[in-house]
C-alpha positions as CSV (number, residue, x, y, z in Angstrom):
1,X,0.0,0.0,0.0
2,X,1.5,3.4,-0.9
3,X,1.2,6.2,1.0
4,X,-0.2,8.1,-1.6
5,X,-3.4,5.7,-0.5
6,X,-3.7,5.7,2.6
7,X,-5.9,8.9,3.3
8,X,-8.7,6.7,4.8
9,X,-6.5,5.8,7.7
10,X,-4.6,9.2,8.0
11,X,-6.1,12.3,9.6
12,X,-5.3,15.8,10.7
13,X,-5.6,15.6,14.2
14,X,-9.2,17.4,15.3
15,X,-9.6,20.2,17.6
16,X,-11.1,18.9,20.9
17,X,-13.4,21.4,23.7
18,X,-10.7,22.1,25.9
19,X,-13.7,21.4,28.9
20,X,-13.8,17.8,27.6
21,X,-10.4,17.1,28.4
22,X,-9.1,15.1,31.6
23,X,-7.3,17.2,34.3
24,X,-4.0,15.7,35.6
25,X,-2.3,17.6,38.6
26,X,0.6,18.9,36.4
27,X,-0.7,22.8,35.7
28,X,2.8,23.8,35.8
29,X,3.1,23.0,32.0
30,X,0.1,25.2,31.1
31,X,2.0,28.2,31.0
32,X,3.8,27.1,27.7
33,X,0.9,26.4,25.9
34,X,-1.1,28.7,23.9
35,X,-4.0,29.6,21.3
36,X,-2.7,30.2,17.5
37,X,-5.2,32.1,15.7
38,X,-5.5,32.4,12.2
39,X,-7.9,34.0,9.7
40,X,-8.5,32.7,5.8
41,X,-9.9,35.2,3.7
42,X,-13.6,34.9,3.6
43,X,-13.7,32.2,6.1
44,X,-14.1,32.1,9.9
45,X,-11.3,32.7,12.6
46,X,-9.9,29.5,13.2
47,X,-8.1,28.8,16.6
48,X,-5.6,25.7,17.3
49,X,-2.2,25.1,19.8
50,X,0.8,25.8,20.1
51,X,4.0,25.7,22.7
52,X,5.9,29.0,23.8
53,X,9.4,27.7,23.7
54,X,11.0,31.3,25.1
55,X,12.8,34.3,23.1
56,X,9.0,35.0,21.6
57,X,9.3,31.6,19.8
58,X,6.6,29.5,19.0
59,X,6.3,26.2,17.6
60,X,3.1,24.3,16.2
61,X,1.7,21.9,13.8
62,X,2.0,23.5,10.2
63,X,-1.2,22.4,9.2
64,X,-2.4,24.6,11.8
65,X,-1.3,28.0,10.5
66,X,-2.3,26.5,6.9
67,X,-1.2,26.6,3.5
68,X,-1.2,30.4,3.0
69,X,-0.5,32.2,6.1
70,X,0.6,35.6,4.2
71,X,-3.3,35.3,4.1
72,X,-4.6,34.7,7.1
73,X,-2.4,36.5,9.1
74,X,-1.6,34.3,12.4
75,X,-1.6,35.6,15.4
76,X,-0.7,34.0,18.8
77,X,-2.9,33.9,22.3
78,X,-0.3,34.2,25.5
79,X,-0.6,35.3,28.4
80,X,-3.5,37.5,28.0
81,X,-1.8,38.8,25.4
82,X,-3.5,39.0,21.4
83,X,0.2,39.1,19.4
84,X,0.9,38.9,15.8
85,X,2.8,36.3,14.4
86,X,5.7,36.1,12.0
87,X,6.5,33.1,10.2
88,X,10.0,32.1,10.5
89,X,10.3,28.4,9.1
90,X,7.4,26.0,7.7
91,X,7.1,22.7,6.9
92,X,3.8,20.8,5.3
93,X,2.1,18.1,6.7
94,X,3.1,15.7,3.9
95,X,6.8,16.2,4.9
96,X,7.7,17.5,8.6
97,X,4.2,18.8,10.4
98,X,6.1,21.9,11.8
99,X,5.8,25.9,11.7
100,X,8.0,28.1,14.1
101,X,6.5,31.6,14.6
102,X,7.8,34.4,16.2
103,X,6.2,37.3,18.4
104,X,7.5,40.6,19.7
105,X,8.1,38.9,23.7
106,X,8.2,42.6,24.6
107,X,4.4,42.5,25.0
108,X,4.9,39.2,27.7
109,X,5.2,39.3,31.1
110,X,8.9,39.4,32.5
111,X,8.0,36.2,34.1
112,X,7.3,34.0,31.0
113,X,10.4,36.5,28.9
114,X,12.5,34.6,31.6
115,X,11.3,30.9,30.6
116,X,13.3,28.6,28.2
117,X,11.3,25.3,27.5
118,X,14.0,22.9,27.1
119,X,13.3,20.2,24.2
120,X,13.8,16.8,25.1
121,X,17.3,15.2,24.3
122,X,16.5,11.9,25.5
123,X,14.1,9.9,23.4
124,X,10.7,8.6,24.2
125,X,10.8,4.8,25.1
126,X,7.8,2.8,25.0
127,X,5.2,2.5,27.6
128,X,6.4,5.7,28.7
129,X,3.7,8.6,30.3
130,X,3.3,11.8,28.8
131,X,1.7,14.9,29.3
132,X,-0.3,16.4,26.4
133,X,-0.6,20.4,27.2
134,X,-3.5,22.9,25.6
135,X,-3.8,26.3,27.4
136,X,-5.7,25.4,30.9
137,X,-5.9,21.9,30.3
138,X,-3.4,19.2,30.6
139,X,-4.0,15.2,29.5
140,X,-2.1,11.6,30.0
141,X,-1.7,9.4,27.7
142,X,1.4,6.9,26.9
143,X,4.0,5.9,24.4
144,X,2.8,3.2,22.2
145,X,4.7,0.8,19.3
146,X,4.8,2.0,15.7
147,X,3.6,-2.1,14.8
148,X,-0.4,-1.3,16.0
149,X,-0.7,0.6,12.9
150,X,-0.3,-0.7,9.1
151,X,3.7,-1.5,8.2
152,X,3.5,1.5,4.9
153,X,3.0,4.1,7.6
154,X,5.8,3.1,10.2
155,X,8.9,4.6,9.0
156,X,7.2,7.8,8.7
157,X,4.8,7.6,12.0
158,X,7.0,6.4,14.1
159,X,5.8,8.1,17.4
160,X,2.7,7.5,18.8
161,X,0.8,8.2,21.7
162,X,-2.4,5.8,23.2
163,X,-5.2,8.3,21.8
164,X,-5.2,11.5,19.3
165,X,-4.8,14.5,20.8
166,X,-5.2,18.2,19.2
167,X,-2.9,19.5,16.1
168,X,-0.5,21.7,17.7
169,X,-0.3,20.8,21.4
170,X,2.8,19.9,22.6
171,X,3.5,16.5,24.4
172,X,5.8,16.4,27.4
173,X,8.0,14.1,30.0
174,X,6.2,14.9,33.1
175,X,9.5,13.7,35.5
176,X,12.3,15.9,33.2
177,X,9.4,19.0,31.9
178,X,10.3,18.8,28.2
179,X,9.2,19.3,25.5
180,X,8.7,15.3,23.9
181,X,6.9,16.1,20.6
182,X,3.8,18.4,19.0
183,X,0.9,16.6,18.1
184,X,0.1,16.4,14.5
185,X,-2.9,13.9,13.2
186,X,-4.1,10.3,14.2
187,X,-3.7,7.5,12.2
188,X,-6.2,4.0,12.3
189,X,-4.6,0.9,15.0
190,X,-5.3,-1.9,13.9
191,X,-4.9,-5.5,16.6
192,X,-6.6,-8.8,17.1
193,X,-9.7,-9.2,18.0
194,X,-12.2,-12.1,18.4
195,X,-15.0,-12.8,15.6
196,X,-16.9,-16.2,16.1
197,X,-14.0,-17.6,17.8
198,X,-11.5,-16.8,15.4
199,X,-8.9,-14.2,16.1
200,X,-9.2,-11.4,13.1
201,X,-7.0,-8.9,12.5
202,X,-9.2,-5.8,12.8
203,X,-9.3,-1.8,12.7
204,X,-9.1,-0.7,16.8
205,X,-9.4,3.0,17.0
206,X,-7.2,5.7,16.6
207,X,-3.4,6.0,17.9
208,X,-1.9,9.9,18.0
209,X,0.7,10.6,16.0
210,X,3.4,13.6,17.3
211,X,6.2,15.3,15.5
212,X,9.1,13.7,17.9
213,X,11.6,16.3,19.9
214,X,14.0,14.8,17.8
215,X,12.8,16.0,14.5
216,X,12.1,19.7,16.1
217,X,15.5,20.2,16.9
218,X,16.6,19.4,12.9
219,X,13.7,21.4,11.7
220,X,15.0,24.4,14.2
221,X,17.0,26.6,12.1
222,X,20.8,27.5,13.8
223,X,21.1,29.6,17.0
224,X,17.7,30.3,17.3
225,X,17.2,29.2,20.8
């Protein structure tokens, strides 16, 4: 199966009520999340995630500030602060599902101007809780195996979480605080599962898939952090 097929399986990761997510007791994370905020011509505002990495950078799923952003003119939510966005670097979500903005951190609070949010150097191992981090809401969820989901798709989606999560967040270590991953689309699990008493292999929900830590420091352009 080529990849050029599998569309039915793939899917931009969807934009969940933030009040429908599942508390956990680290808030401490919240602070590096935040709303990007975009604007298509003739269309309405559209609002998705992204993770304040420090020096007014920003980094997010590139599907989220879309195709055209001259266009829609992103703009990020932090701190109670409404800031326009400039577009440093941009990937696609066909190749590396990454876009690194950049605000004027002038306009933040000395106490988040002061924050760096280190990017994970160690990888994630399997089995392993994370943290998945929207503004005022923080989920867990857990490193799974790149063999639940079809053998075509595992050299490219190679790190997966238990459940899809929304485009843009960024996924955490909860014992080190960095930054794991950013959460780009879900793709269809597939396992065993019992039909008439015979084990089928059978379609078993939806496993997350997140732009590793890994693959945001080669996407970072040099000395930008």
């Amino acid at each position: 199966m080529r990849l050029s097929s599998i569309g039915f399986i793939l899917l931009l990761a969807g934009y969940m009520p933030v009040a429908a997510l599942a508390q956990t007791t680290d808030s401490s994370l919240e602070i590096y999340a935040v709303n990007v905020v975009k604007t298509p011509p003739f269309e309405k505002q559209f609002t998705g995630y992204g993770i304040y990495l420090g020096k007014g950078l920003v980094i997010t799923a590139a599907h989220v500030v879309g195709h055209w952003p001259v266009f829609t003119h992103p703009r990020v939510l932090i701190a109670g602060q409404d800031l326009p966005a400039t577009i440093i670097k941009k990937g696609s979500f066909e190749q590396i599902d990454l876009a690194l903005l950049s605000v004027d951190e002038s306009g933040l609070p000395v106490s988040l101007r002061l924050r760096r949010n280190p990017i994970c150097k160690v990888p994630p191992k399997i089995g392993m809780a994370v943290i998945d981090v929207v503004p005022q809401a923080t989920t867990s969820s857990r490193v799974i195996s790149p063999m639940v989901i079809p053998r075509p798709l595992q050299g490219r989606f190679d790190s997966l979480i238990t459940t899809p999560k929304d485009s843009g967040s960024g996924l955490f270590d909860p014992e080190r605080k960095c930054l794991l991953g950013i959460m780009s689309g879900k793709v269809q699990k597939f396992g065993y599962q019992r039909d008439h008493g015979r084990l089928v292999w059978a379609a078993d929900g939806f496993a997350g898939y997140f732009v590793s830590a890994a693959k945001i420091m080669e996407f970072m352009p040099p000395n930008v952090l």
